[in-house]
C-alpha positions in Angstrom: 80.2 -58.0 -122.9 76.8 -56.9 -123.8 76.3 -53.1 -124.0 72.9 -51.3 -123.0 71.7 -48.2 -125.2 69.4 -46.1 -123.5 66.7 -44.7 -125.9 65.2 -41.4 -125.4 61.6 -41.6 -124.1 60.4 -39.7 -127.1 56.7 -40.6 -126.7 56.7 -40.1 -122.5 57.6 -36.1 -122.9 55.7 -36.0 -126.1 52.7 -37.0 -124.0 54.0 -35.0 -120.7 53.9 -31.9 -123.1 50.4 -32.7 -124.2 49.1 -33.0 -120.5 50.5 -30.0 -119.8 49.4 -28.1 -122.9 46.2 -29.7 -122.1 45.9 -28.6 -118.9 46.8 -25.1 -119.6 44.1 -24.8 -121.8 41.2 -26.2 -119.7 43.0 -23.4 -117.7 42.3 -20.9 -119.9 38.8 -22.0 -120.3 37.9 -22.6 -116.9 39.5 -19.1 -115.6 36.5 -16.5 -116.5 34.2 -19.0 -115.2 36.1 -19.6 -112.3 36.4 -15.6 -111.3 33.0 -15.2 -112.3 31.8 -17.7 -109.3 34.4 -15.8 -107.1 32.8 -12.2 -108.2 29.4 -13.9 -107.6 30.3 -15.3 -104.3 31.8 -11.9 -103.0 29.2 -10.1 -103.7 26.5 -11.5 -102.4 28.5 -12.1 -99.4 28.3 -8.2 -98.4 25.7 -7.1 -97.0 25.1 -3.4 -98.1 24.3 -5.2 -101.7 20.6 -6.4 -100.7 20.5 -3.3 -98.5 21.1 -1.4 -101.3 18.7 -3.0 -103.7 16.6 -3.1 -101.0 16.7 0.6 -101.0 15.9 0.8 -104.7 13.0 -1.4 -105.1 11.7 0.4 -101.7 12.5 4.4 -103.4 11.2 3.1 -106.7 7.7 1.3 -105.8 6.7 4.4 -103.2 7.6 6.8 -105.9 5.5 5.4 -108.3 2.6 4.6 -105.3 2.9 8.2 -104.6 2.7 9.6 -107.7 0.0 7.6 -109.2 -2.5 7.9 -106.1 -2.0 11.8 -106.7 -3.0 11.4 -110.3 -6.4 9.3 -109.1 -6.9 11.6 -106.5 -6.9 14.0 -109.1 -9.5 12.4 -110.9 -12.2 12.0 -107.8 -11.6 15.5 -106.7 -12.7 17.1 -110.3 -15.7 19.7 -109.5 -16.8 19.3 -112.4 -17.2 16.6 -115.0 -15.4 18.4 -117.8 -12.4 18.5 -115.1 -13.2 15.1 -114.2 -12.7 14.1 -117.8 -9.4 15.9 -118.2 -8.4 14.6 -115.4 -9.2 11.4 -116.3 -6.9 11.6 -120.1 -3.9 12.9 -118.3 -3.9 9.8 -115.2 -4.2 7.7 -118.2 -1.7 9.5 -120.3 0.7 9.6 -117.5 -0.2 6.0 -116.1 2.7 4.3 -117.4 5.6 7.2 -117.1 4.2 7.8 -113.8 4.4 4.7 -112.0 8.1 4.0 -113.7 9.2 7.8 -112.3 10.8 6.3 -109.4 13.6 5.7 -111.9 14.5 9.3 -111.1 16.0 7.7 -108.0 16.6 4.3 -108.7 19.5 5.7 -111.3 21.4 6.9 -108.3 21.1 3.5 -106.0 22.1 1.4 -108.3 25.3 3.8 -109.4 26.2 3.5 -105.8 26.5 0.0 -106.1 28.4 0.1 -109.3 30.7 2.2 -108.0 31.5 -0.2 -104.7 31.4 -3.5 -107.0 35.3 -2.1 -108.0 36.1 0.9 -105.7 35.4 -1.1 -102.7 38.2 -3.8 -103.4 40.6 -1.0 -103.6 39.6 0.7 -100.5 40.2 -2.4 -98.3 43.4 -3.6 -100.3 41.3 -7.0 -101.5 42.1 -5.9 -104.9 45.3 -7.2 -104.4 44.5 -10.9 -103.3 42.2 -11.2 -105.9 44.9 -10.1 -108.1 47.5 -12.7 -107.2 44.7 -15.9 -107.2 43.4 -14.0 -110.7 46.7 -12.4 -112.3 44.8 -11.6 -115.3 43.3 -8.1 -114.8 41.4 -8.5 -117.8 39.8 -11.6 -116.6 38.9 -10.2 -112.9 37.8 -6.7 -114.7 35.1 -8.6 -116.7 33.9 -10.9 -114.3 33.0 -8.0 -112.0 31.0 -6.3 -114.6 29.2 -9.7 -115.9 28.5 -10.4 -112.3 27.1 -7.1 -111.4 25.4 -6.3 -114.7 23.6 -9.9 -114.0 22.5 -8.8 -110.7 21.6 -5.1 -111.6 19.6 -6.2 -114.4 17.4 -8.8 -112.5 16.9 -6.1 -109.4 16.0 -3.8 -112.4 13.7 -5.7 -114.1 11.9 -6.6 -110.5 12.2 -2.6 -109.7 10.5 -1.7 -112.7 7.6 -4.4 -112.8 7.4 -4.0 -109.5 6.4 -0.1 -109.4 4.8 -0.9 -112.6 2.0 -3.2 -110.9 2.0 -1.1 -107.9 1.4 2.4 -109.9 -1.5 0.6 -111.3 -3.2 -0.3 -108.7 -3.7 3.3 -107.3 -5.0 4.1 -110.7 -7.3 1.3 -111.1 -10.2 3.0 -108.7 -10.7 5.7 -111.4 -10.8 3.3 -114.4 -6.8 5.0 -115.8 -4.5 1.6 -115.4 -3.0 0.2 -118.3 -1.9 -3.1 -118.8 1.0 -4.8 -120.2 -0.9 -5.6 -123.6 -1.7 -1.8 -124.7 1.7 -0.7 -127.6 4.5 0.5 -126.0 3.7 -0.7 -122.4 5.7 -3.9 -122.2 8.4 -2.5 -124.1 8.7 0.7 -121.3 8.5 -1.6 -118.0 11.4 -3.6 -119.6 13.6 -0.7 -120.8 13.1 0.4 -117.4 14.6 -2.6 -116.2 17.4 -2.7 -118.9 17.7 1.3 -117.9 19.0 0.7 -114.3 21.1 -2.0 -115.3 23.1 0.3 -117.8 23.2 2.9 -115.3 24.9 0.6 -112.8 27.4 -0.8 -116.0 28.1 3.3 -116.5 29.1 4.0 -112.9 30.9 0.4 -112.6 33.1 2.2 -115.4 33.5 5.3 -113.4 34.7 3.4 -110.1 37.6 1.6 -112.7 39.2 4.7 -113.9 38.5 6.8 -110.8 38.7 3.7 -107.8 37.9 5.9 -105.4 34.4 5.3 -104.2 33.7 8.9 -103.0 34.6 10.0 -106.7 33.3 7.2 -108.5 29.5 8.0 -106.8 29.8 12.0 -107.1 30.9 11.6 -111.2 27.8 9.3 -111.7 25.6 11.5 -110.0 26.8 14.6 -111.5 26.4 12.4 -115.4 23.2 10.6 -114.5 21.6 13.3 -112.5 23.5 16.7 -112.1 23.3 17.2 -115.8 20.0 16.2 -116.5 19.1 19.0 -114.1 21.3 21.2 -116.0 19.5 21.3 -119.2 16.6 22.2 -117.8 17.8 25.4 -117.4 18.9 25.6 -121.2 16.4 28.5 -123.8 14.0 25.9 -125.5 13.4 26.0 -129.2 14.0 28.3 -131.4 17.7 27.1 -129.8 20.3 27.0 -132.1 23.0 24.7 -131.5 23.5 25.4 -127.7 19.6 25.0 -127.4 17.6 22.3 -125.5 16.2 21.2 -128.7 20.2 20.1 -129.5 21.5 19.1 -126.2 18.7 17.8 -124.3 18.1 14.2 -126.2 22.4 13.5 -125.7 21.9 14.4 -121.8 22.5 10.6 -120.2 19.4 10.5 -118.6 17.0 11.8 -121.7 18.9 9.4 -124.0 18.4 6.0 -122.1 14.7 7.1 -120.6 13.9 7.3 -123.7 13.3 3.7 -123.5 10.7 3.9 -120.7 9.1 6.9 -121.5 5.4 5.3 -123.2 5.3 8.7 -125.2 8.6 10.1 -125.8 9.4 13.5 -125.4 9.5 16.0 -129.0 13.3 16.7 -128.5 14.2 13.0 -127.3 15.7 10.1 -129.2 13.3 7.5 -130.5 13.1 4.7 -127.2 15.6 1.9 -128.7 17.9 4.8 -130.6 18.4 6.7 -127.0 19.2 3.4 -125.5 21.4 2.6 -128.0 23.4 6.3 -127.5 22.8 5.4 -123.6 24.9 2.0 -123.4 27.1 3.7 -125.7 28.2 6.3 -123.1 28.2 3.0 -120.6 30.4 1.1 -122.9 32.8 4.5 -123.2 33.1 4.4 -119.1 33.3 0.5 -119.1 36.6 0.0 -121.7 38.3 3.1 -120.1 38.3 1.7 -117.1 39.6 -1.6 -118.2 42.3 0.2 -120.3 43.2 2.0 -117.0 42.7 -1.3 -114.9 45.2 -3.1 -116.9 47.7 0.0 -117.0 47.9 0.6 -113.6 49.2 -1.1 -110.1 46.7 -2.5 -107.5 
């Protein structure tokens, strides 16, 4: 009688093992990307996000319009020519930091939609689902922020170009524009861009530790805004250490406008040094709240 042996398949779950390793890693790979088109798709989904850039571009470009016609208006109204003259150097001195001063305001729009790109999930319970199809927190945190600091940068850059161009052309009547090409111009329309999108990163880092939108908005208004008020209330120099001298180029705001200012200030950072201390304190908000995203239940 003939008897059967029944080898092992040695080489089927070898290769069934490699499939599956296989396909956990494309996995892997494919998971940021994959939450990142999610992230993208939710939020331009929501309305209140073009409402809200809307909003900023709108604030932003009539600041600047405002501001700059008052500077040429200025400059006609002089009685005399020696006023017309001094007129004249400060539109042109103040043509660039002028038109960009609707930055003042833009800070605070775009922190408002920082705060919702993560506060809102929690408020409606999403953050749950997107939880359970994402169970990597780390993965979902960073997708968020990539998406938004993608989208905050772009409405940034347009914001600032925008009211650039716009400033400009109130200014241009009295012969005080500048243009791109003049030192330090290009460099402050696009740190004014890279400004708002940093700002939005810093309160995006808020809304993770706090994720409570209410809080999230009032602690990046009282960072970005509140304490910039603050020191200008604080004895100028001779100061000490508790001086303006000291404090004022590490407030928030006078560290990353640094970057957009076309001549900075005597007490402020140089303009890539201040940005550099400004992402800093953005980078500080944006790993707490992943620390605390990644601690704590949905």
């Amino acid at each position: 009688m003939a008897t059967t042996t029944c080898e092992p398949r040695s080489g089927g779950a070898h290769a069934r093992h490699t499939r599956g390793a296989a396909g956990l890693s494309r996995r892997d790979r494919v998971g940021l990307a994959g939450a990142v088109r999610s992230e993208f798709t939710k939020i331009r989904s929501v309305r209140s996000t073009y409402w809200t850039l809307l909003v900023m571009i709108i604030v932003c470009v009539g600041m600047a319009v405002l501001f700059s016609s008052s500077d040429a208006a200025q400059v006609t109204g002089a009685a005399t020519a020696a006023d017309r003259a001094s007129a004249l150097a400060n539109a042109r001195a103040d043509a660039v930091t002028g038109s960009l001063i609707g930055l003042l305001i833009g800070q605070l729009v775009i922190a408002v939609l920082g705060a919702l790109t993560i506060t809102s999930e929690y408020s409606t319970g999403m953050i749950r689902t997107s939880l359970t199809s994402m169970p990597r927190r780390g993965t979902v945190y960073a997708a968020k922020a990539i998406v938004f600091g993608a989208v905050a940068l772009v409405a940034g850059l347009v914001t600032s170009f925008a009211s650039f161009f716009a400033g400009q052309a109130m200014l241009s009547g009295v012969h005080a524009s500048a243009t791109l090409g003049q030192p330090g111009v290009l460099r402050a329309v696009i740190g004014g861009g890279l400004f708002l999108a940093v700002c939005g990163l810093l309160s995006y880092g808020i809304g993770g530790m706090l994720r409570h939108t209410a809080g999230a908005i009032a602690a990046s208004i009282g960072l970005l805004f509140v304490a910039w008020s603050l020191s200008q209330f604080l004895p100028g120099p001779p100061s000490g250490w508790f001086g303006q001298a000291d404090i004022d180029k590490w407030i928030p705001f006078n560290a990353g406008g640094a970057i957009w200012e076309h001549i900075s200030g005597v007490n402020l950072f140089s303009p890539w040094v201040g940005f550099a201390v400004f992402c800093s304190y953005a980078a500080a908000t944006t790993v707490a709240g992943l620390v605390l995203f990644l601690r704590r239940d949905a």
